[in-house]
C-alpha positions, 0 to 999 in steps of 0.5 A: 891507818892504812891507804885503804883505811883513807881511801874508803874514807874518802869515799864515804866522805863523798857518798855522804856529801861530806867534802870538807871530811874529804878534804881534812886528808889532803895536806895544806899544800897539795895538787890536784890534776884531774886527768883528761883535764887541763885544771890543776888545783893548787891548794887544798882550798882550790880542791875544796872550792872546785868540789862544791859544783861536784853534785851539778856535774857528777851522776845522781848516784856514786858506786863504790864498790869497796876498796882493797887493802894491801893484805887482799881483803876486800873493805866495806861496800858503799852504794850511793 
């Protein structure tokens, strides 16, 4: 599977408010740094805690505009 295969993934994960699919492809022992802030995340249970307020802070509606793989072809498109 290919960076671009997981990274849609992703975000069909989050347009579908399916975060612990989101989190499945995190390993165990990752960290999380959002920039501009100054939260670091250790652990894939902190990453998945800090999602469940994702909704509250985040815009109605979550655009992505497909992602492209390392051969240029552009990926599907998901509009939330």
């Amino acid at each position: 599977m290919s960076i671009a295969d997981i990274v849609q993934r992703g975000w069909d994960a989050i347009g579908a408010g399916n975060f612990d699919a989101l989190v499945d492809d995190y390993v165990e022992e990752m960290t999380f740094i959002m920039p501009g802030q100054a939260d670091i995340l250790e652990g894939r249970q902190a990453f998945r805690a800090a999602l469940n307020g994702l909704g509250e802070d985040s815009p109605a509606r979550i655009r992505n505009h497909g992602t492209t793989s390392d051969r240029g072809q552009k990926r599907s498109r998901l509009n939330r």
